[in-house]
KETOR-154136 format. One line per 8 residues: number of its first residue (from 1); for each residue x, y, z of N, C-alpha, C, O, CB. Coordinates in steps of 0.001 Angstrom, whole numbers, always signed. Glycine has a CB too. Layout:
<atoms>
NUM	X Y Z X Y Z X Y Z X Y Z X Y Z; ... $
</atoms>
This chain:
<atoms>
1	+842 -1182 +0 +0 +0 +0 +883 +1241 +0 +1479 +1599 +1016 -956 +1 +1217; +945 +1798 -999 +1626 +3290 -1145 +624 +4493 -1336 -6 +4601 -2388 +2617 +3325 -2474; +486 +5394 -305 -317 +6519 +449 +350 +7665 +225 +1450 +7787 +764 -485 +6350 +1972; -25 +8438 -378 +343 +10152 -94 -723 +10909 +367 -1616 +10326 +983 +793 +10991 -1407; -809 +12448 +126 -1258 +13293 +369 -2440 +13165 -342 -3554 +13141 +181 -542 +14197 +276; -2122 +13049 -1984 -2892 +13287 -3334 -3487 +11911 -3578 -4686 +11876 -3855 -1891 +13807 -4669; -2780 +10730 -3508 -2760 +9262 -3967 -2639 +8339 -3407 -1775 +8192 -2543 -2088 +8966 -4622; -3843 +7076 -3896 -3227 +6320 -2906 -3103 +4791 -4199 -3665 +4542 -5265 -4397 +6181 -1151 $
9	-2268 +4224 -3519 -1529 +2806 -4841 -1841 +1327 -4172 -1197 +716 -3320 +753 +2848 -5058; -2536 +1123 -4565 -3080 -334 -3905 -2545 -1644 -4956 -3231 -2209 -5808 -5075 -326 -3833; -1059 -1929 -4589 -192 -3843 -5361 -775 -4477 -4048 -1156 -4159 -2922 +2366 -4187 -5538; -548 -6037 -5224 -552 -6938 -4814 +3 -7732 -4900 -326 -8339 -5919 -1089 -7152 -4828; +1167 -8438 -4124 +2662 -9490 -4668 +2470 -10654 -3541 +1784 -10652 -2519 +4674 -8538 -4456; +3084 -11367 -3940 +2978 -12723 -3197 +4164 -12494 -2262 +4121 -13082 -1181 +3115 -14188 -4205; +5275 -11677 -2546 +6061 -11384 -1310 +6113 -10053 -588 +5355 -9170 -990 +7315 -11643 -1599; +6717 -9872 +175 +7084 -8477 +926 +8352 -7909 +541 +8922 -7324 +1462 +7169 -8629 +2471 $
17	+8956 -7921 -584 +10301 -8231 -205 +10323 -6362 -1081 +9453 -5691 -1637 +11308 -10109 -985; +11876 -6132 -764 +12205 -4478 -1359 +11696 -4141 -2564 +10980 -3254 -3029 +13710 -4128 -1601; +12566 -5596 -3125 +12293 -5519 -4637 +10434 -5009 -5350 +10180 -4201 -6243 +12725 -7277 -5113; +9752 -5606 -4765 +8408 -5170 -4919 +8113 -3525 -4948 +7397 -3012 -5808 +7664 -5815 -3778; +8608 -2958 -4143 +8541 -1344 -3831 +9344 -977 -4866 +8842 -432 -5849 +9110 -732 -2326; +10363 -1162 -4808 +11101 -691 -6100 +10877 -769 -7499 +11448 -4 -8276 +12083 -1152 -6105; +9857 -1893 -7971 +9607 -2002 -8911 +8279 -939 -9669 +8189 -473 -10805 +9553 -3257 -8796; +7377 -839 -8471 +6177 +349 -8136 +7277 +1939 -8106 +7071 +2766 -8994 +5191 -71 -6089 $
25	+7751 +2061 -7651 +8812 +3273 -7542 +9340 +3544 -8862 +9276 +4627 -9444 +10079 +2966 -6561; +9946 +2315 -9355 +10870 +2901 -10683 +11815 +3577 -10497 +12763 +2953 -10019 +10297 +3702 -11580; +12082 +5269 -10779 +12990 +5799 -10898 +12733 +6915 -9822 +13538 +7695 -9312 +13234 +6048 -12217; +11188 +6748 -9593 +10926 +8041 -8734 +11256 +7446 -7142 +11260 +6276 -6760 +9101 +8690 -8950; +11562 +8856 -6275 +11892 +8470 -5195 +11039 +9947 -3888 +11055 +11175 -3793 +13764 +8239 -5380; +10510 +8930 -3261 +9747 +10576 -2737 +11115 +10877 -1686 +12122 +10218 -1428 +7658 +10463 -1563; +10561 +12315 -1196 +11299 +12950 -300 +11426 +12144 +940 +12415 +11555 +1375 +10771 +14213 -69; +10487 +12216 +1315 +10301 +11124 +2456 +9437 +9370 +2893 +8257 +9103 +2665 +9774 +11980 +3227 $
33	+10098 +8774 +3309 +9391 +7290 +3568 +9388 +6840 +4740 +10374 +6529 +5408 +9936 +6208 +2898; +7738 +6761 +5181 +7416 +6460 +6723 +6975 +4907 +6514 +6220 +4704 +5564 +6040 +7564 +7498; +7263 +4090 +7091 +6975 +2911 +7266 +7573 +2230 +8907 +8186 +3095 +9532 +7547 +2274 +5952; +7499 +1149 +9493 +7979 +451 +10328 +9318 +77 +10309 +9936 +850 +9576 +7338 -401 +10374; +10064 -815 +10821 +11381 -1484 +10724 +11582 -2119 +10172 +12771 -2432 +10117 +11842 -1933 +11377; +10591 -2854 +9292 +10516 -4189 +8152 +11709 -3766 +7157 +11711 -2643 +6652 +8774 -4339 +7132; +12650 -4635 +6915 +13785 -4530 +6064 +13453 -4084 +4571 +14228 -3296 +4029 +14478 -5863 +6072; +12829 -4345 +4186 +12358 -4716 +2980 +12180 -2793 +2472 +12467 -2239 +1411 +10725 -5954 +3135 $
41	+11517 -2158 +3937 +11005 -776 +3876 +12320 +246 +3619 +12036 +1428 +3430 +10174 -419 +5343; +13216 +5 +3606 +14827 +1024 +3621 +15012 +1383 +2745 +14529 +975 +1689 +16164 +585 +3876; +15762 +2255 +2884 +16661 +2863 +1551 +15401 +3340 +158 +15441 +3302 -1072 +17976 +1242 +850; +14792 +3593 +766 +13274 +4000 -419 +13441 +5199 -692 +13170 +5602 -1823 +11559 +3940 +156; +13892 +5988 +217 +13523 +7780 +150 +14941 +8296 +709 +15636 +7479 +1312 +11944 +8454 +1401; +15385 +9564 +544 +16081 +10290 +1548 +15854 +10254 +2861 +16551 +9590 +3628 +16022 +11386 +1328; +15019 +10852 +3167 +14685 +10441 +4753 +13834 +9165 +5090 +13566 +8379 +4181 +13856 +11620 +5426; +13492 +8985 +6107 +12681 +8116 +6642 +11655 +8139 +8285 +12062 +7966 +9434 +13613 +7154 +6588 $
49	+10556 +8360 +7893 +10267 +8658 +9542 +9762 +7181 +9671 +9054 +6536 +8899 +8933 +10089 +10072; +10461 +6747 +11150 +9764 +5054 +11793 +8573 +5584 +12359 +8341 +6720 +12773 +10768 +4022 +13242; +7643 +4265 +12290 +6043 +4659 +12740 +6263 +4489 +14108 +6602 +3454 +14681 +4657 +3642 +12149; +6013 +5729 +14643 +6116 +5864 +16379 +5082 +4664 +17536 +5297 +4350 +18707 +5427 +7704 +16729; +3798 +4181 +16448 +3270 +3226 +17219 +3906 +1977 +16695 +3550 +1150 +17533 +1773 +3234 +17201; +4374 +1570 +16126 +5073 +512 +15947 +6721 +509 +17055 +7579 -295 +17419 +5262 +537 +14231; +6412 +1831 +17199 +8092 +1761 +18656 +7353 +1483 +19595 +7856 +604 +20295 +9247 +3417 +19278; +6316 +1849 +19965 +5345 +2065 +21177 +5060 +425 +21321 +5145 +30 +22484 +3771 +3196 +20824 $
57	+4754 -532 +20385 +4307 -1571 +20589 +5934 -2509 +21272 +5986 -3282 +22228 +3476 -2024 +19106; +6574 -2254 +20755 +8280 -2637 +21518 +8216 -2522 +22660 +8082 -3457 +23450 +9591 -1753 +21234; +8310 -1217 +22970 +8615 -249 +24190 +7360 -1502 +24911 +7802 -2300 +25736 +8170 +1998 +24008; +5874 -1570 +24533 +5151 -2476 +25587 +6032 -3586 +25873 +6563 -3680 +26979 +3733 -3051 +25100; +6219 -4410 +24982 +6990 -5466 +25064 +8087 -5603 +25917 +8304 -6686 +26461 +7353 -5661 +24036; +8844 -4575 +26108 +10003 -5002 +26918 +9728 -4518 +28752 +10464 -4716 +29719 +11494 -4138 +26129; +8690 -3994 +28688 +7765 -3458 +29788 +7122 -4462 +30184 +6498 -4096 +31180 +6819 -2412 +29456; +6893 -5659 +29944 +6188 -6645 +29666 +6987 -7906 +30141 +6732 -8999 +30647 +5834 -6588 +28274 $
65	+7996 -7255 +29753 +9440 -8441 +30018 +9669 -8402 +31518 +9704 -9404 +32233 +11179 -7909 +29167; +9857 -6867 +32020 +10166 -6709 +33154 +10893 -5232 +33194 +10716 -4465 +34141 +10922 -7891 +33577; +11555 -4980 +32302 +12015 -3774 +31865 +11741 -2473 +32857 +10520 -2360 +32742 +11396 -3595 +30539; +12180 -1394 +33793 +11365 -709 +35142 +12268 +497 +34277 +11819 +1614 +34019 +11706 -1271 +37309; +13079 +206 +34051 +14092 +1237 +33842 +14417 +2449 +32731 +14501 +3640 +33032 +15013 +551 +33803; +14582 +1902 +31394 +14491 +2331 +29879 +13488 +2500 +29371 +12970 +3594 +29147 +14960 +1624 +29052; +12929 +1106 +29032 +11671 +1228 +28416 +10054 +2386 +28876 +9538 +3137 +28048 +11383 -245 +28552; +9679 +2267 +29972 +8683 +3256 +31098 +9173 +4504 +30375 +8489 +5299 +29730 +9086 +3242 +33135 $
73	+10603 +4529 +30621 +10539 +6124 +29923 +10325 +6713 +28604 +9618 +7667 +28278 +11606 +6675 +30064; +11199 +5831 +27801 +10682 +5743 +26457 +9447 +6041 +25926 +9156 +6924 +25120 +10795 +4726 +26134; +8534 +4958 +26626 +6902 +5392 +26132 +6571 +6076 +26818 +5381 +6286 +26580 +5783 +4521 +26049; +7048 +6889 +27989 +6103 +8295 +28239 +6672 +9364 +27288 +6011 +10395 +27411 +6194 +8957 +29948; +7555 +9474 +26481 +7984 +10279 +25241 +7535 +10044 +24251 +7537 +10937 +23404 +9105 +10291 +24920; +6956 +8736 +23933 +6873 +8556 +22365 +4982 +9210 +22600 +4279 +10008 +21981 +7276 +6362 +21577; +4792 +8353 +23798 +3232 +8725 +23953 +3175 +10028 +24015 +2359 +10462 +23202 +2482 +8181 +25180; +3715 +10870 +24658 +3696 +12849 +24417 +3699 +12873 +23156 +2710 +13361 +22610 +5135 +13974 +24967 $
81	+4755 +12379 +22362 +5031 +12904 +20991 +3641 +12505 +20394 +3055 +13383 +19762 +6441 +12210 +20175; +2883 +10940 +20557 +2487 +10990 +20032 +1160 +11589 +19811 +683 +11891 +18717 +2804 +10340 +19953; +400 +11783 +21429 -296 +13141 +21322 -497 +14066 +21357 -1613 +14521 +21606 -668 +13385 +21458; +856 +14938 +21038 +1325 +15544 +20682 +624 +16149 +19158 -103 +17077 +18802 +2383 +14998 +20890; +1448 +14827 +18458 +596 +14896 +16819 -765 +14841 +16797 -1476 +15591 +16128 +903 +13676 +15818; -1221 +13793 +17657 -2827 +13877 +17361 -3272 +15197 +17551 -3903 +15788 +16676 -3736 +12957 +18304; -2920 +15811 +18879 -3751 +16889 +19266 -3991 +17964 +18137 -5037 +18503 +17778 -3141 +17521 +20465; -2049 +18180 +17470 -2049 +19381 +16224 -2830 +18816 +15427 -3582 +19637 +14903 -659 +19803 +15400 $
89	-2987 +17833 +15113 -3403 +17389 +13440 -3141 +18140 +12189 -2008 +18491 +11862 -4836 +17288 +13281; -4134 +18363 +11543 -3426 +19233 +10582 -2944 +20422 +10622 -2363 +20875 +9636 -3971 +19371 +9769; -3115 +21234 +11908 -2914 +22922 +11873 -1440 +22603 +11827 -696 +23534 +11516 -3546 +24077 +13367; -770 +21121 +12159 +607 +21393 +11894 +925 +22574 +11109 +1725 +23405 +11538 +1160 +20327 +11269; +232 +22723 +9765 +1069 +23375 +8750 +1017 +24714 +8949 +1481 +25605 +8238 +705 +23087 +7394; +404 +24791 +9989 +118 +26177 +10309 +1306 +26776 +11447 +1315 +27945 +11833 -1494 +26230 +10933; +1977 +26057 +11749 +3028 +25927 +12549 +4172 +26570 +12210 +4675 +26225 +11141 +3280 +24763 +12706; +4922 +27734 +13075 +6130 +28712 +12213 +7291 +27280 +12403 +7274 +26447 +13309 +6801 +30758 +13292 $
97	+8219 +27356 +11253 +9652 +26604 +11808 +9912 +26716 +12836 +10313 +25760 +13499 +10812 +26891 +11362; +9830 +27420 +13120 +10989 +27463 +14749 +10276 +27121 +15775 +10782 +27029 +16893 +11682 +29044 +15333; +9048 +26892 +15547 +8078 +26146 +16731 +8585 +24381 +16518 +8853 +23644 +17467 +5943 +26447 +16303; +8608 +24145 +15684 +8723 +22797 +15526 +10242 +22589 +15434 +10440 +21393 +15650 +7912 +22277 +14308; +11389 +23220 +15210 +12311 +23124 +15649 +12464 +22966 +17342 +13061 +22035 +17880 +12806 +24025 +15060; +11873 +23948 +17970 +12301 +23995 +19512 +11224 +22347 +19618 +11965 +21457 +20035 +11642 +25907 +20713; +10146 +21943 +19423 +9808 +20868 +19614 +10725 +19791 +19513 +10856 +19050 +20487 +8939 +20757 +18990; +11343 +19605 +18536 +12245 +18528 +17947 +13263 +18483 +18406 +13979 +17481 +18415 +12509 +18530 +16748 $
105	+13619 +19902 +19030 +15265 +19993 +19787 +14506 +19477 +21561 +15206 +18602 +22070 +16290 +22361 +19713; +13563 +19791 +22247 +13565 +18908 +23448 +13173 +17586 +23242 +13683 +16877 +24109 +12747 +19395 +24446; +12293 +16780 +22247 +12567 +15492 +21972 +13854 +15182 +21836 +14023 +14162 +22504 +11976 +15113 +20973; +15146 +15600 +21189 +15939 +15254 +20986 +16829 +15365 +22219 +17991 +14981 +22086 +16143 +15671 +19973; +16475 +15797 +23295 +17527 +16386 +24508 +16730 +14900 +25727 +17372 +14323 +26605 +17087 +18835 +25176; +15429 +14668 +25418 +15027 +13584 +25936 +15463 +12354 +26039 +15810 +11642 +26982 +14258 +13477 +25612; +15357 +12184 +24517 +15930 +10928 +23930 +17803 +10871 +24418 +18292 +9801 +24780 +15621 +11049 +21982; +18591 +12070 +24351 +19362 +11577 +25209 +19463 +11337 +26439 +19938 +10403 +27085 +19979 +11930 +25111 $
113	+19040 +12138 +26653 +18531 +10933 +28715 +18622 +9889 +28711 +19293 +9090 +29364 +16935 +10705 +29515; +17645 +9783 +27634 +17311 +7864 +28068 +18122 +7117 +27242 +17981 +5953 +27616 +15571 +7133 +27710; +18894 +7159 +26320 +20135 +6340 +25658 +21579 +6584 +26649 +22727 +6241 +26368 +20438 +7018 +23881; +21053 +7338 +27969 +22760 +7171 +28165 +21967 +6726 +29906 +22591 +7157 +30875 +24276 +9140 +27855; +20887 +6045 +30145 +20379 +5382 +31136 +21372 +3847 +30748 +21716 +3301 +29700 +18518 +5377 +31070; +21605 +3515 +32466 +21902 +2208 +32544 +20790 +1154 +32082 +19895 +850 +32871 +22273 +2006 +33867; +20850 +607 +30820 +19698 -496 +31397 +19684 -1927 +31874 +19732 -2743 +30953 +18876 -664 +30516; +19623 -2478 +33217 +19695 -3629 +33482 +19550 -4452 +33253 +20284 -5438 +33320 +19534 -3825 +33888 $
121	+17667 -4222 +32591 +17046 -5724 +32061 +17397 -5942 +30694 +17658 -5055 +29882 +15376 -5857 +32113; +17387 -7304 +30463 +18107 -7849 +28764 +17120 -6791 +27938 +17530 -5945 +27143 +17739 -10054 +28116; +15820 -7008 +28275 +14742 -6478 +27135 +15005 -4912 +26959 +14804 -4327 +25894 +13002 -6738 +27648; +15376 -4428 +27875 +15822 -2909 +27916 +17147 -2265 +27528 +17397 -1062 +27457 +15717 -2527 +29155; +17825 -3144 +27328 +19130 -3800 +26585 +18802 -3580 +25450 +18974 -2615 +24706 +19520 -5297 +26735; +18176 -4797 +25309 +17648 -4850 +23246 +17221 -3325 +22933 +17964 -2513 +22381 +15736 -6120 +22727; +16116 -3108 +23302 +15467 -2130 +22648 +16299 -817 +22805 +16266 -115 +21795 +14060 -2026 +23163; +17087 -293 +23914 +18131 +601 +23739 +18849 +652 +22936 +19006 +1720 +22343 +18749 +664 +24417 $
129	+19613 -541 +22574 +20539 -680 +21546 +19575 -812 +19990 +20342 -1038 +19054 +21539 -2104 +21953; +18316 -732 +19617 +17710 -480 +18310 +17332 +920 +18466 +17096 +1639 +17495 +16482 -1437 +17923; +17257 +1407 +19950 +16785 +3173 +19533 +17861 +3386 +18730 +17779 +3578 +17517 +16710 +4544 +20896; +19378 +3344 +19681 +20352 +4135 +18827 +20475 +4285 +17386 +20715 +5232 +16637 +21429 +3748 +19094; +20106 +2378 +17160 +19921 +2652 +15602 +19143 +3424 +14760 +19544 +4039 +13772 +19670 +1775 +15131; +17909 +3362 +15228 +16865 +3739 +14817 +16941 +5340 +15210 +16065 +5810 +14485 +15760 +2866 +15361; +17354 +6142 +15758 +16788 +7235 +16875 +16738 +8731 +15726 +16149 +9802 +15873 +18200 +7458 +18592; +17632 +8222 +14577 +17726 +9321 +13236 +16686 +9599 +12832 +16529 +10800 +12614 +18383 +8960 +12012 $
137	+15431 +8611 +12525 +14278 +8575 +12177 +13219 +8388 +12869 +12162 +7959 +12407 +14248 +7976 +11502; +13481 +8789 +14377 +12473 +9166 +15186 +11952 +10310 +14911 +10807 +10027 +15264 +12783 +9168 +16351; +11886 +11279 +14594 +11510 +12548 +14785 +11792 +13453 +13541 +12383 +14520 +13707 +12165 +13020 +15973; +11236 +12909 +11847 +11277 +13264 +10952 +10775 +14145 +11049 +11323 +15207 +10757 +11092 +12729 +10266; +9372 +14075 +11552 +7904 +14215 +11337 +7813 +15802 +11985 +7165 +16731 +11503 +6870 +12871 +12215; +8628 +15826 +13181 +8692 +17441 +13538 +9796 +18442 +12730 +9993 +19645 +12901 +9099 +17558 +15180; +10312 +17693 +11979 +10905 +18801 +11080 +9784 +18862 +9788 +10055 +19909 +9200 +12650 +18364 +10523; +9074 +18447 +9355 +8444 +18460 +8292 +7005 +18125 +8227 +6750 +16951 +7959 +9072 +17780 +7590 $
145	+5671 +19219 +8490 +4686 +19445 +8819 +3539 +18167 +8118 +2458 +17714 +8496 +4594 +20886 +8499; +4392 +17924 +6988 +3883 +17154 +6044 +3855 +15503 +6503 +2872 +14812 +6235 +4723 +17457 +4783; +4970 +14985 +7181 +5292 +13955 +7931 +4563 +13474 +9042 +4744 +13865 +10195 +6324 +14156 +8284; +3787 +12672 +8711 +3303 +11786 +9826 +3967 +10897 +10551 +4858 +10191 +10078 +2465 +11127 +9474; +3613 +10867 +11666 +4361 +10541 +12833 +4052 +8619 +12605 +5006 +8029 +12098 +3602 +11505 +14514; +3574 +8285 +12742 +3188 +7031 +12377 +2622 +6904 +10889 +2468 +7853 +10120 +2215 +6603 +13358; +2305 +5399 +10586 +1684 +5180 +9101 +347 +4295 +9351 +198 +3112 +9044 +2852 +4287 +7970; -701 +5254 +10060 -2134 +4419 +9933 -2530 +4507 +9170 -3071 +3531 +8650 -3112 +4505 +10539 $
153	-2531 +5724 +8584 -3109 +5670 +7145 -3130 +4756 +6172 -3987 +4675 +5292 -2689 +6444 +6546; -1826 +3792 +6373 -1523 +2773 +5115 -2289 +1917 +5713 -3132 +1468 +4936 +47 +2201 +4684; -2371 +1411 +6984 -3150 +821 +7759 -4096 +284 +7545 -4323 -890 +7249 -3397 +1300 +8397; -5030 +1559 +7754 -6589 +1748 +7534 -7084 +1447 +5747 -8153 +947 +5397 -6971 +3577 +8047; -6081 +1866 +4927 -6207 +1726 +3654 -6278 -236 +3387 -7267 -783 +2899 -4808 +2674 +2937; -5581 -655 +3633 -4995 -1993 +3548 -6198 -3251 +3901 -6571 -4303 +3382 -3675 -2013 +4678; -6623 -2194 +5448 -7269 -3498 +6390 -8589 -4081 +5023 -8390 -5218 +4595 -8280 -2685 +8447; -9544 -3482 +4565 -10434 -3548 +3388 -9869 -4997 +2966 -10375 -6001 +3465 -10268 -2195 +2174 $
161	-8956 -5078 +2167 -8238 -6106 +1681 -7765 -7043 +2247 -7397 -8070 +1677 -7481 -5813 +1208; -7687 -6778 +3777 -7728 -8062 +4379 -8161 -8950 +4938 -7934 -10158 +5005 -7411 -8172 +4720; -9003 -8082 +5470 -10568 -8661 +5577 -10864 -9526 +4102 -11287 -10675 +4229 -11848 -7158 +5745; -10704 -9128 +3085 -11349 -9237 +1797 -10412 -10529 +1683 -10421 -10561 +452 -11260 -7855 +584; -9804 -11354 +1952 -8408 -12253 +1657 -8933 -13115 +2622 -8712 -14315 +2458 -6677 -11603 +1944; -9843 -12616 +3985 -9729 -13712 +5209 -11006 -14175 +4654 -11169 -15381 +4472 -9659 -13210 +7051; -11718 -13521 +4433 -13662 -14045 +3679 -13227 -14980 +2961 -13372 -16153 +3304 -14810 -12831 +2447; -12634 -14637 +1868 -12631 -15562 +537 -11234 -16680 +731 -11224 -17769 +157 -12413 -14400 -1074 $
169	-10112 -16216 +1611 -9084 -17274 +1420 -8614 -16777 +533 -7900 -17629 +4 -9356 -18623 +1203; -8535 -15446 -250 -7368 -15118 -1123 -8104 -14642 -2300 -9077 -13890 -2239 -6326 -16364 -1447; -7646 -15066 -3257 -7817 -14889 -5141 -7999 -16101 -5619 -8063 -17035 -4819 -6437 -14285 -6092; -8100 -16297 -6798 -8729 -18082 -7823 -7799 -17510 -9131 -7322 -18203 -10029 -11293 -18371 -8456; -7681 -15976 -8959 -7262 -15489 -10898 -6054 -14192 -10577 -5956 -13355 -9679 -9234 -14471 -12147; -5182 -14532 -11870 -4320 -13429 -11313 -5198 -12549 -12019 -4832 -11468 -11556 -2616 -13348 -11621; -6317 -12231 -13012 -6797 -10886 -13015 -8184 -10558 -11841 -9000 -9642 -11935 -7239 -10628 -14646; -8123 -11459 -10931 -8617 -10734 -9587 -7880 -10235 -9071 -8350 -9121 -8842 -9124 -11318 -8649 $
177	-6799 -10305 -8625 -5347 -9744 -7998 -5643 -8194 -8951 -5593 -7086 -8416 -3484 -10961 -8536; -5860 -8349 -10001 -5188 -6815 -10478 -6558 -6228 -10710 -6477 -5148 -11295 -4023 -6733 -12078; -7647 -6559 -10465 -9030 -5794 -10185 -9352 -5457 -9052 -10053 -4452 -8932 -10092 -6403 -10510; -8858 -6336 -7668 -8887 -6026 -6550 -8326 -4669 -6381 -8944 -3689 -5967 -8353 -6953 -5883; -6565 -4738 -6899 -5719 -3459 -6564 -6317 -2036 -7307 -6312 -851 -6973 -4084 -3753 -7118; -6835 -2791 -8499 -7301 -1504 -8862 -8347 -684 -8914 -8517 +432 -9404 -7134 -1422 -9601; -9218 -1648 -8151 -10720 -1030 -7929 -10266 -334 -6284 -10889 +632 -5844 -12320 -2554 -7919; -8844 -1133 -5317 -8896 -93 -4196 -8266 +880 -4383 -8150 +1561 -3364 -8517 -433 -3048 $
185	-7692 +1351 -5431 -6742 +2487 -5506 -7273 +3719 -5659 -7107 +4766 -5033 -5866 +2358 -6499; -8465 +3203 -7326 -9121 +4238 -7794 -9878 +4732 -6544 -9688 +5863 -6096 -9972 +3874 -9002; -10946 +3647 -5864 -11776 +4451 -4561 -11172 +5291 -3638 -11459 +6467 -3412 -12369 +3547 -3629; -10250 +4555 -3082 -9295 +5197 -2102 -8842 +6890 -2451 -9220 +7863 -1798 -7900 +4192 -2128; -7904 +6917 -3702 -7319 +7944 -4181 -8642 +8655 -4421 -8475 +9722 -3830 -6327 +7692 -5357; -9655 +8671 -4861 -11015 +9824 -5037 -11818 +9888 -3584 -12605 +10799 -3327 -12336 +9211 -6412; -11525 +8832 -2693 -11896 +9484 -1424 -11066 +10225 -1032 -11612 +10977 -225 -12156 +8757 -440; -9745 +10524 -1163 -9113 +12101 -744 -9852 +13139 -1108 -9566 +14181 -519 -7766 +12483 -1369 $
193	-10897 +13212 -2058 -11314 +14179 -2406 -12767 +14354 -1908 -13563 +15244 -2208 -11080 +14218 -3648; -12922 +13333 -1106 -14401 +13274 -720 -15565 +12509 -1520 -16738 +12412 -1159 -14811 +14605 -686; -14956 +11963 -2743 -15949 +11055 -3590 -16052 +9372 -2860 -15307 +8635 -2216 -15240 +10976 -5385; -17156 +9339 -3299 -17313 +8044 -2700 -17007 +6571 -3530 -17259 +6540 -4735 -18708 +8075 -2275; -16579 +5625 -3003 -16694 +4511 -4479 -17629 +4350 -5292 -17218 +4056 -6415 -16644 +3217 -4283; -19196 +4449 -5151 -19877 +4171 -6249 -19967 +5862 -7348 -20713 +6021 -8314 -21476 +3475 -5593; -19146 +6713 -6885 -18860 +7944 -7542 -17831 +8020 -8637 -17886 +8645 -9696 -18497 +8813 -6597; -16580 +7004 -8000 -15965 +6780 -8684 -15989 +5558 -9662 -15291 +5543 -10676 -15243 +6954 -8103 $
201	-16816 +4547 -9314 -16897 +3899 -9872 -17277 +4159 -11308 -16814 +3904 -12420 -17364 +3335 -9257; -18322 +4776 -10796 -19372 +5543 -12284 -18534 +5922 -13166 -18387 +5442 -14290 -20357 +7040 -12045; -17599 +7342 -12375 -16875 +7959 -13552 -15779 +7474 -14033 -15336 +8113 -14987 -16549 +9120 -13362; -14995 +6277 -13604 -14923 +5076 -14400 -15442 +4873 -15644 -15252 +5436 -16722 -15378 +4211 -13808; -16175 +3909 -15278 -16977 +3376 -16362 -17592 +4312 -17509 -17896 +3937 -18642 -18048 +2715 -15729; -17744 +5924 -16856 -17778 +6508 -17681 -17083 +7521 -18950 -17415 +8114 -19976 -18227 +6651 -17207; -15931 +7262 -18115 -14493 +7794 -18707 -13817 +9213 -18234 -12789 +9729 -18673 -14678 +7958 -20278; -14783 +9732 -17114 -14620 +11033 -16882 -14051 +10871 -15875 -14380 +11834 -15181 -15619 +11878 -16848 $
209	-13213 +10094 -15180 -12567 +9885 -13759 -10470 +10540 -14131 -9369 +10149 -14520 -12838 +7536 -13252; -10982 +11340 -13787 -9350 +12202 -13497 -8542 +11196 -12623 -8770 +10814 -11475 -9468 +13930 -12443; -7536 +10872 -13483 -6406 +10377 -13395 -5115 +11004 -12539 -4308 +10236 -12016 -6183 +10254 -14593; -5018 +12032 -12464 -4111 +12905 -12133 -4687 +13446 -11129 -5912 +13471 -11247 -3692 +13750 -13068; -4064 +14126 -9680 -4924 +15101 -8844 -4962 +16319 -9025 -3889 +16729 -9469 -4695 +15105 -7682; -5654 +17033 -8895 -5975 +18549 -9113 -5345 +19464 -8106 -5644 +19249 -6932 -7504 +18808 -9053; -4649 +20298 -8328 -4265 +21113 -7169 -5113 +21884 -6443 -6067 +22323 -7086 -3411 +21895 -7478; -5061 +22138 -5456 -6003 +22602 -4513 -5567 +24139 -3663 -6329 +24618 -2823 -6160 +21328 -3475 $
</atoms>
């Protein structure tokens, strides 16, 4: 599932693997790529923001383990940050730079706190040692108004189809595979605009369905 602002791209491949994205990509490369830790998701874009509830679901995990130390703190930051975002929603863009700079510079004064905490437990261990890795692409999202902090959106786009896979057990034809993707793309991408599927459907079938998005 590939989601923007304007568009949304609904494949369907029998694997997960890079190569799949890349082949949908081609030559183009957006500015930025928010996805999870899944390998497959890297090296797509210049930047990269990690989906903050997908850290959050870790951070439970090693809290879970036993973790008192690292982790507790962790998710009381990611959870600020992350309602944080909810609360702005879109007025983000309404936001001067330097507001979201000073935001991004005390996340970033946080996050060192807690990478230079002792952590005792193994699980608080692990996940310390993947912030560091990870900790570049924590906090895309407050430099760039446009950047979502997590990727529900791809989420919410997706679930349709999976549901639609658990009913039926899948596909029978590879041109169901490519009617599926393309009957969710077209709906999807004209509900950015507020049309509904049997709206788009129509203008489909009728030939008047804009291909391209309109600037706004």
């Amino acid at each position: 599932m590939f989601v923007s602002a304007e568009a949304v791209l609904h494949t369907i491949a029998p694997r997960r693997a890079k190569a799949v994205a890349e082949e949908v990509l081609g030559e183009y490369r957006p500015a930025v790529w928010v996805s999870d830790r899944y390998a497959g998701q890297q090296d797509l874009a210049p930047a990269h923001q990690v989906c903050l509830a997908h850290i959050l679901r870790d951070v439970q995990y090693a809290i879970d383990c036993g973790d008192t130390v690292f982790a507790p703190r962790l998710h009381d930051l990611l959870r600020d940050l992350l309602r944080w975002a909810i609360r702005i929603g879109r007025r983000r863009h309404t936001l001067q730079p330097t507001t979201l700079r000073q935001d991004h510079a005390r996340a970033e004064r946080r996050l060192d706190v807690l990478v230079a905490l002792p952590a005792a437990h193994p699980a608080g261990r692990d996940l310390q040692t993947a912030v560091k890795a990870w900790r570049t692409k924590f906090f895309v999202f407050l430099e760039d108004p446009g950047v979502p902090a997590t990727y529900n959106a791809c989420e919410r786009e997706i679930r349709p189809s999976v549901v639609f896979r658990k009913v039926t057990s899948g596909f029978r034809s590879d041109w169901g595979v490519h009617v599926h993707a393309g009957y969710r793309s077209v709906t999807s991408t004209t509900g950015l605009n507020g049309q509904t599927a049997r709206q788009a459907i129509a203008q489909l079938l009728a030939g008047t369905l804009q291909t391209t998005p309109t600037a706004s």
